[in-house]
C-alpha positions, 0 to 999 in steps of 0.5 A: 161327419162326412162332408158332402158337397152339393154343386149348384149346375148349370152345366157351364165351365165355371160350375164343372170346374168347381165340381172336378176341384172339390173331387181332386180335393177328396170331398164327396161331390155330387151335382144338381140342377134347379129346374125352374119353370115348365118347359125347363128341360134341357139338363143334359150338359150339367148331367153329362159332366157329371156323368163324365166326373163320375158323381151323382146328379139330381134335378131339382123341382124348384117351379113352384118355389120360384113362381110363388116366391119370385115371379108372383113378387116381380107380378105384385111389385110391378102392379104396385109401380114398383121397380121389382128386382127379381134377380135379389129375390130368386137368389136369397129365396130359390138358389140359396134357399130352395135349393139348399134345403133340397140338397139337404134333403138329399143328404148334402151338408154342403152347397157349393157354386163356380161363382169367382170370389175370394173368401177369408176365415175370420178369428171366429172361424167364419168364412167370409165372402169377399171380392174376388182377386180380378175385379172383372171376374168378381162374382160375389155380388150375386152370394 
């Protein structure tokens, strides 16, 4: 089975390089966008890149996973005095949920991220996520 990786965009440097990487390594790459809420619009920079690295590019309708999963969460947990973390949520429910089963969709098997971390592969053949080597740039939190 061919490898086919999704790259999540935001049309900044940290996910372009991840994208120009993953092709100069021989993977099949392609872009994508999650599209959030309604006036979301402005894909044009993660669309040009992948313009420009020659790889297909989609923008993912993820509005109705986000405003149901995410800000009716933030909305009930304020309401009850709680302090919500929307952040945990949205990346558990819409940016490693949503959006891989919509990369999925699209025939991806494979996602991938310009997120800085380091990773290991453990004697069970595992990768794991581990900080990354600059703690000032470590990003594994957010994985």
């Amino acid at each position: 089975m061919e490898t086919k990786i999704c790259v999540a965009m935001s049309g900044g440097v940290d996910s372009s390089v991840a994208a120009k990487l993953l092709i100069d390594r021989g993977y099949s790459v392609g872009g994508a966008i999650m599209q959030l809420i309604s006036n979301d619009n402005d894909i044009s920079d993660a669309k040009a890149v992948a313009d420009f690295l020659g790889m297909p590019f989609n923008a993912l309708d993820c509005k109705e996973a986000f405003s149901r999963q995410v800000v009716d969460y933030f909305i009930r947990s304020y309401l009850d005095g709680e302090t919500p973390n929307p952040c945990v949520i949205c990346n558990e429910k819409v940016k490693f949920g949503e959006f891989l089963k919509l990369a999925e969709a699209l025939g991806y098997n494979k996602v991938a991220t310009g997120h800085y971390v380091a990773t290991e592969q453990d004697s069970n053949g595992r990768v794991l996520l581990k900080k990354g080597c600059d703690e000032a740039k470590d990003q594994s939190y957010v994985l």
